[in-house]
PAZAPA-4460 file (N, C-alpha, C; in steps of 0.05 Angstrom, whole numbers, plus 32768, in hexadecimal, padded with zeros to 4 digits):
% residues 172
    n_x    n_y    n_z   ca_x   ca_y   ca_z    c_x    c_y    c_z   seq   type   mol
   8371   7E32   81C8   835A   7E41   81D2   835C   7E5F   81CB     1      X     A
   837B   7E6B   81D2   8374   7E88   81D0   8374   7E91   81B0     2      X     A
   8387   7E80   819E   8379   7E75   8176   8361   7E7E   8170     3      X     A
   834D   7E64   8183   8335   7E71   8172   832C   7E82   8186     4      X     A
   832B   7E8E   81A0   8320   7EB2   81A8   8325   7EC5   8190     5      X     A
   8342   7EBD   818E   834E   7ED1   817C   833F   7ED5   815C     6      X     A
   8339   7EB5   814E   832E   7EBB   8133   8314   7EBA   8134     7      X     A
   8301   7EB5   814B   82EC   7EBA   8153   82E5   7EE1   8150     8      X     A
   82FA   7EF2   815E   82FB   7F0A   815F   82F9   7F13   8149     9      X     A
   8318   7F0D   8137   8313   7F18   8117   8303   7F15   810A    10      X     A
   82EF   7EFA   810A   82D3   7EF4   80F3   82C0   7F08   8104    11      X     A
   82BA   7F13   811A   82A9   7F29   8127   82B6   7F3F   8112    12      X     A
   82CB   7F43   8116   82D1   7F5D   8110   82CE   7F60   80F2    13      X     A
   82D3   7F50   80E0   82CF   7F4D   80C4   82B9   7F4D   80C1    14      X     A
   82A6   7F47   80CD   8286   7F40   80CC   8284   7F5E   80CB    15      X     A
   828B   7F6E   80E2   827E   7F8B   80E4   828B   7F9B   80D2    16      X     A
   82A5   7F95   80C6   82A9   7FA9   80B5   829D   7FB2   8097    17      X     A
   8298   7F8C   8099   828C   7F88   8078   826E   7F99   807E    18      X     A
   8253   7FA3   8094   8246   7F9A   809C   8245   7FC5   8092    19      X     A
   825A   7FC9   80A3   8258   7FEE   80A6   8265   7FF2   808C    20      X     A
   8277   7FE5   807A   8273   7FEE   8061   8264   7FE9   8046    21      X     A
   8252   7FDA   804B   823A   7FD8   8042   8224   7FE8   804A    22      X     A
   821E   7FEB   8057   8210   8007   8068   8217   801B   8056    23      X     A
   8236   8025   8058   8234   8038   804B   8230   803B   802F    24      X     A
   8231   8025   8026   8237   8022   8002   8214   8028   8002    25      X     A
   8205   8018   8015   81E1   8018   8015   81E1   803A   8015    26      X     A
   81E9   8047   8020   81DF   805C   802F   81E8   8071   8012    27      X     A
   820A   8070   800F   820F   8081   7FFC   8204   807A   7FDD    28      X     A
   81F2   8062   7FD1   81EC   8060   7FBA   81D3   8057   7FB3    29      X     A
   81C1   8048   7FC4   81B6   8037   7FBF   819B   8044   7FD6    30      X     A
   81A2   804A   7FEA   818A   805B   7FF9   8191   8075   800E    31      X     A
   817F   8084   8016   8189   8093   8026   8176   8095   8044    32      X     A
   8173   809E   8057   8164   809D   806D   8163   80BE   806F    33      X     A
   8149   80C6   8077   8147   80E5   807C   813E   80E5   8090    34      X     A
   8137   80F8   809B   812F   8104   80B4   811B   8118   80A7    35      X     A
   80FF   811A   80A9   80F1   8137   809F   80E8   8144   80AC    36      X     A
   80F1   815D   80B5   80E3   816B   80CA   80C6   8180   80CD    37      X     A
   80C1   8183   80B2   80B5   818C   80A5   8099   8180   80A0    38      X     A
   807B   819B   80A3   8067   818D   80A5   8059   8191   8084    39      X     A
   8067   81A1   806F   8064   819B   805E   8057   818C   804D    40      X     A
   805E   8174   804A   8053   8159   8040   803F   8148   804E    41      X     A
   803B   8153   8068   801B   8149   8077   8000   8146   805F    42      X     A
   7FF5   8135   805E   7FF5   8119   8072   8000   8102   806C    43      X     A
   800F   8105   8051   8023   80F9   8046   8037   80E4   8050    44      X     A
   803E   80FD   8060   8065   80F9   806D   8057   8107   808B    45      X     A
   8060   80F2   8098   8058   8109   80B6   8068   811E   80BE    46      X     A
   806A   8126   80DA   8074   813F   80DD   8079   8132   8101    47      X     A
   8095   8130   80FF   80AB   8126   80F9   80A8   8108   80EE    48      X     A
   80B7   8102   80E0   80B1   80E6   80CD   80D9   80E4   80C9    49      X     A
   80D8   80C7   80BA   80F2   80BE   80B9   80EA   80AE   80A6    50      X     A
   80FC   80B6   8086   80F1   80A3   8071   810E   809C   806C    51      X     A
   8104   8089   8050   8118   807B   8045   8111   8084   8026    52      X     A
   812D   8091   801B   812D   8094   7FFE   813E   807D   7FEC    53      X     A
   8130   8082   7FD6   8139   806A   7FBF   814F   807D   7FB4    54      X     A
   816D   8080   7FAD   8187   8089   7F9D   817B   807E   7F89    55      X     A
   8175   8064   7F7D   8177   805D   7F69   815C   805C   7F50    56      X     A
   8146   806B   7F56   8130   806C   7F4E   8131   8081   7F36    57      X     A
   8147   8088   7F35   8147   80A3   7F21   8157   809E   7F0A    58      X     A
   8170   808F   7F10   8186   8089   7F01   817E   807B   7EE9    59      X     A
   816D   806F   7EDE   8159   806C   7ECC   814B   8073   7EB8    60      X     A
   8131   8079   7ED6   8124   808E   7EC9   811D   80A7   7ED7    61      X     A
   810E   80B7   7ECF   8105   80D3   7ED7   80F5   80D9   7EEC    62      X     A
   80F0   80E7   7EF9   80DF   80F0   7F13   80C4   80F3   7F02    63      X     A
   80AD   80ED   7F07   8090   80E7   7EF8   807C   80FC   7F10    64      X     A
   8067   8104   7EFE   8058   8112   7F11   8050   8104   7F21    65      X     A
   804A   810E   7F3E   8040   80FE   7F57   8052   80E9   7F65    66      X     A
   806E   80F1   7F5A   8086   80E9   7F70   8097   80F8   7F7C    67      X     A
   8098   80F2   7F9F   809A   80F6   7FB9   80C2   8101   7FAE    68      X     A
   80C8   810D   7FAF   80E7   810F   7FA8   80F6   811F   7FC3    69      X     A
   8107   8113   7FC5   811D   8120   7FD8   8134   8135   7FC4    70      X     A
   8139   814F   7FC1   8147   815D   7FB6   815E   816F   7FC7    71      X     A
   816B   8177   7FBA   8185   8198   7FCF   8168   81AB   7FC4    72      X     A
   8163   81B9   7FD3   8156   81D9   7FCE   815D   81EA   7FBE    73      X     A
   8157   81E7   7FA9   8164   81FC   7F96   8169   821A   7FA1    74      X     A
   8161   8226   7FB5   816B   8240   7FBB   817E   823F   7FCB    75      X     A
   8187   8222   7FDE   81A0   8224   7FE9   81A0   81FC   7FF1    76      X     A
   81B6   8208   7FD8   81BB   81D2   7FD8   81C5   81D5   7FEB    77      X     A
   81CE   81D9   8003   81DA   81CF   8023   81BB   81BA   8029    78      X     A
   819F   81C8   801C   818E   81C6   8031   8180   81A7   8013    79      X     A
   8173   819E   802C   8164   8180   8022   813F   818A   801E    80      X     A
   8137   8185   800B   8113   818D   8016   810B   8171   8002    81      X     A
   80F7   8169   8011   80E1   814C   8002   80C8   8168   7FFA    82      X     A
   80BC   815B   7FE2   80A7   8164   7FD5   809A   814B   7FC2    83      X     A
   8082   815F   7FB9   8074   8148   7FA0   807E   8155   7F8E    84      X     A
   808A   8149   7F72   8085   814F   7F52   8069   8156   7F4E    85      X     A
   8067   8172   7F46   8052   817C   7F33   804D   8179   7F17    86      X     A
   8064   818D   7F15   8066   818B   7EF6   8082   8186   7EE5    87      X     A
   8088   817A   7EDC   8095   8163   7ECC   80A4   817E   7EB8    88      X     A
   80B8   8177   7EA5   80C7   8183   7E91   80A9   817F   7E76    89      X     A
   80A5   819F   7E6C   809A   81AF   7E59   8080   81AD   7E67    90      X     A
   8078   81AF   7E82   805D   81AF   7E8C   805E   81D2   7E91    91      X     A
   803F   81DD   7E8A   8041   8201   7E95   802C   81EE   7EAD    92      X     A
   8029   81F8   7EC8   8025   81ED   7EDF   801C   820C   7EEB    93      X     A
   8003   8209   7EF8   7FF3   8226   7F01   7FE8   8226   7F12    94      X     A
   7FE4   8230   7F2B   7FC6   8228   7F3A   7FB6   824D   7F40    95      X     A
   7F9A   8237   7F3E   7F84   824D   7F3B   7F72   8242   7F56    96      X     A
   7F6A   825A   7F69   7F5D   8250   7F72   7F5B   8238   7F8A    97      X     A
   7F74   8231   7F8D   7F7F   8218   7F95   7F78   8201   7F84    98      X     A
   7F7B   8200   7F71   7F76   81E7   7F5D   7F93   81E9   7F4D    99      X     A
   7FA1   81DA   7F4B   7FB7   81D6   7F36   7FB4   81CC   7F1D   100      X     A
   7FC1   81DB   7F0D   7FBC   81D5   7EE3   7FDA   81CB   7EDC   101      X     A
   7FC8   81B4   7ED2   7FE8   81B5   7EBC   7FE2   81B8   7EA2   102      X     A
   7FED   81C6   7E97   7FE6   81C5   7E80   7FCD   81CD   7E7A   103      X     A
   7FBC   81E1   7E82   7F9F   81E8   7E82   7F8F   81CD   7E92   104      X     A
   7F97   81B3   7E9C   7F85   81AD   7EA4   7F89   81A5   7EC3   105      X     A
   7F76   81A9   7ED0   7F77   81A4   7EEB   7F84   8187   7EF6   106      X     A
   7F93   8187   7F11   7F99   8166   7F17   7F8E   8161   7F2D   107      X     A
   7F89   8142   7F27   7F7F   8140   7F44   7F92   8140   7F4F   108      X     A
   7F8C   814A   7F74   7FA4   8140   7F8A   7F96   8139   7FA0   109      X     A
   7F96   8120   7FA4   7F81   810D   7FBF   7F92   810C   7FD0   110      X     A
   7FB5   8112   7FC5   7FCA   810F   7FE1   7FC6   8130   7FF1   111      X     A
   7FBF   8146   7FE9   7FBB   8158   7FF3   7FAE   8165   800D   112      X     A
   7FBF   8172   801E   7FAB   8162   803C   7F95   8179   803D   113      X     A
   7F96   8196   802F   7F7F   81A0   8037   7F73   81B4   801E   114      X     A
   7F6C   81BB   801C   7F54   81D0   8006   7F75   81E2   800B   115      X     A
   7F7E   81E7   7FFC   7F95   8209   7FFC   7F86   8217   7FE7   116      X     A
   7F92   8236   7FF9   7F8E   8244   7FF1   7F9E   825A   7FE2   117      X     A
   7F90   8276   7FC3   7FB0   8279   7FB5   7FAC   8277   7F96   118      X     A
   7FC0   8283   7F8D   7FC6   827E   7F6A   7FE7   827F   7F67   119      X     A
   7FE9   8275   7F54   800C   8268   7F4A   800E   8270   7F2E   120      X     A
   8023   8274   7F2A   8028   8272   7F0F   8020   8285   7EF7   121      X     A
   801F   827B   7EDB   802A   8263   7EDC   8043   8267   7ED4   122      X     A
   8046   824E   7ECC   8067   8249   7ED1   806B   8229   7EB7   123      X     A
   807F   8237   7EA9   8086   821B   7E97   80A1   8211   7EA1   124      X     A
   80A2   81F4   7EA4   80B5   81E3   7EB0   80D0   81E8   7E9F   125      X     A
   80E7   81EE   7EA5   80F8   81E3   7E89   80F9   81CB   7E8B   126      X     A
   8109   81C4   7E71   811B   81A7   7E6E   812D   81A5   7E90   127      X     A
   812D   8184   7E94   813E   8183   7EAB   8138   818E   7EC5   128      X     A
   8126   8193   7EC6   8112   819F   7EEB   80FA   8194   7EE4   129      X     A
   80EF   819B   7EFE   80D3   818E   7F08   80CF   81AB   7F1D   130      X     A
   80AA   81AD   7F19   80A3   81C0   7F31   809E   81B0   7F48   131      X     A
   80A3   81B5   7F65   8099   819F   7F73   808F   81B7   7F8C   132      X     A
   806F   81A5   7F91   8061   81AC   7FAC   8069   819A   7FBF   133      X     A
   805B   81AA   7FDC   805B   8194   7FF0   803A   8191   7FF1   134      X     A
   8031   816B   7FFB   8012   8171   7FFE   8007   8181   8014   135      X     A
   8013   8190   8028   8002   81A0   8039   800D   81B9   8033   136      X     A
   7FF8   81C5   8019   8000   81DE   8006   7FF8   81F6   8019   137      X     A
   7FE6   81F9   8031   7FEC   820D   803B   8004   8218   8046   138      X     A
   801B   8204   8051   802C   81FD   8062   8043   81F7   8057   139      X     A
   8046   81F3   8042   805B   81F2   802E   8069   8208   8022   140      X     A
   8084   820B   8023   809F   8218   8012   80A0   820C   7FFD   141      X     A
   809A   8213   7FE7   8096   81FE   7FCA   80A7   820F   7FB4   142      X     A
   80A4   820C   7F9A   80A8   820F   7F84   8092   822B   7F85   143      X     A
   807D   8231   7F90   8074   8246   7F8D   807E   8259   7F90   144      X     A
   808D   8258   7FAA   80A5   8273   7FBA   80BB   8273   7FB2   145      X     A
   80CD   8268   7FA8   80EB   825F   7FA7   80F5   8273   7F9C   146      X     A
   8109   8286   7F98   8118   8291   7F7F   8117   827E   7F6A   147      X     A
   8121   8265   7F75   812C   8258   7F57   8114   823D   7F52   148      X     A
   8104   8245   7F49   80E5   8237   7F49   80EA   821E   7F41   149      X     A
   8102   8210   7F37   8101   81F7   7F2F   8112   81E2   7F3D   150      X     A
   810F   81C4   7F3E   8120   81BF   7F49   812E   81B4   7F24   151      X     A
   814E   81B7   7F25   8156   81AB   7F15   8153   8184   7F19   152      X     A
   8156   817C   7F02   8159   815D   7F01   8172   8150   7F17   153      X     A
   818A   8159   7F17   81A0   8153   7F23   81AA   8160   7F35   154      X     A
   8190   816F   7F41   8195   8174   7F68   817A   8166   7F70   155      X     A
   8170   814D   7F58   8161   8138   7F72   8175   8126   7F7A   156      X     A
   816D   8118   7F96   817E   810B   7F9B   8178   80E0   7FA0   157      X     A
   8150   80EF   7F98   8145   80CF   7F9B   812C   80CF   7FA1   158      X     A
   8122   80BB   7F9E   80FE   80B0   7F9E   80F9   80B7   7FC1   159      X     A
   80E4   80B9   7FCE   80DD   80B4   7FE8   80D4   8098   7FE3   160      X     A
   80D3   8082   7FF2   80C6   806A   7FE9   80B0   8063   7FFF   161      X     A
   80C5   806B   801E   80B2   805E   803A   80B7   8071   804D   162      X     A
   809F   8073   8052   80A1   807C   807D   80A3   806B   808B   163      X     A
   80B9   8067   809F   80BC   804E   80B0   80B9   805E   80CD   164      X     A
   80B5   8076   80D1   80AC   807D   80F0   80AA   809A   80EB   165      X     A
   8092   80A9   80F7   8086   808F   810E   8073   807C   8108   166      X     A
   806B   8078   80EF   8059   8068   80E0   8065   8059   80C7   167      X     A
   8068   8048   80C3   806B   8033   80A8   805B   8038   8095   168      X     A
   8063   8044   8088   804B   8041   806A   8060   8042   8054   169      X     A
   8056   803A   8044   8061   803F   802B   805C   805B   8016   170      X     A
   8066   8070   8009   8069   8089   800D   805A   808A   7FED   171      X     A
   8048   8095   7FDD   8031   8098   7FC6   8032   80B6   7FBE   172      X     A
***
């Protein structure tokens, strides 16, 4: 009897070890969990919201205009900030008026939560960065303010994919 208590215990305990180091293998490669405190990305990403990033969405291929990216802050990597990709490598990227150009021509943005107001730019992307906004451009620390206006390619750290609270959606 006290045999199997005993190998009853160790298959628990093996169960949880295999269980928390998979967790972390999930956590350190494959996804990450954020916390956003930031109203920024309203109506997007709420304000406070808790998403889930994709690690592996980049390793591939490239960050594309109109993706949600989790990056370090180029004016100080301690710090984490989510934004949208604007403008992509060899885009000049401008705003007039509150309308944004790429490339002389205007884009739509339907994710945008309000009329902003303002002019930018412009500004040509290098190789290897992306400019990135947040959609609530009144309210946003962007690529407009930064010292270092770009984010490089390899201080992103992954896709946004979902908001799982306080609302479920899937993240566009």
């Amino acid at each position: 009897m006290k045999k199997s208590i005993l190998k009853n215990g160790q298959s628990y305990i093996f169960a949880i070890m295999i269980g928390i180091v998979l967790a972390i293998i999930l956590n350190k490669f494959i996804i990450m969990n954020a916390r956003i405190p930031s109203g920024s990305m309203l109506n997007t990403v709420d304000d406070p919201s808790n998403i889930i990033i994709s690690r592996l969405s980049y390793k591939t291929n490239d960050p594309q205009r109109g993706d949600i990216i989790a990056f370090h802050f180029p004016d100080n990597e301690t710090v984490f900030f989510l934004k949208r990709v604007i403008g992509i490598p060899g885009d000049t990227v401008e705003g007039i008026d509150g309308v944004v150009y790429i490339n002389g021509e205007p884009i739509d943005e339907p994710y945008v939560k309000e009329k902003w107001t303002g002019d930018f730019g412009p500004y040509k992307v290098p190789d290897d960065c992306y400019f990135a906004m947040g959609d609530n451009r009144n309210n946003s620390y962007d690529s407009r303010y930064w010292d270092h206006t770009f984010v490089k390619r390899e201080e992103i750290m992954g896709k946004a994919i979902f908001e799982y609270y306080p609302t479920l959606k899937k993240l566009k």
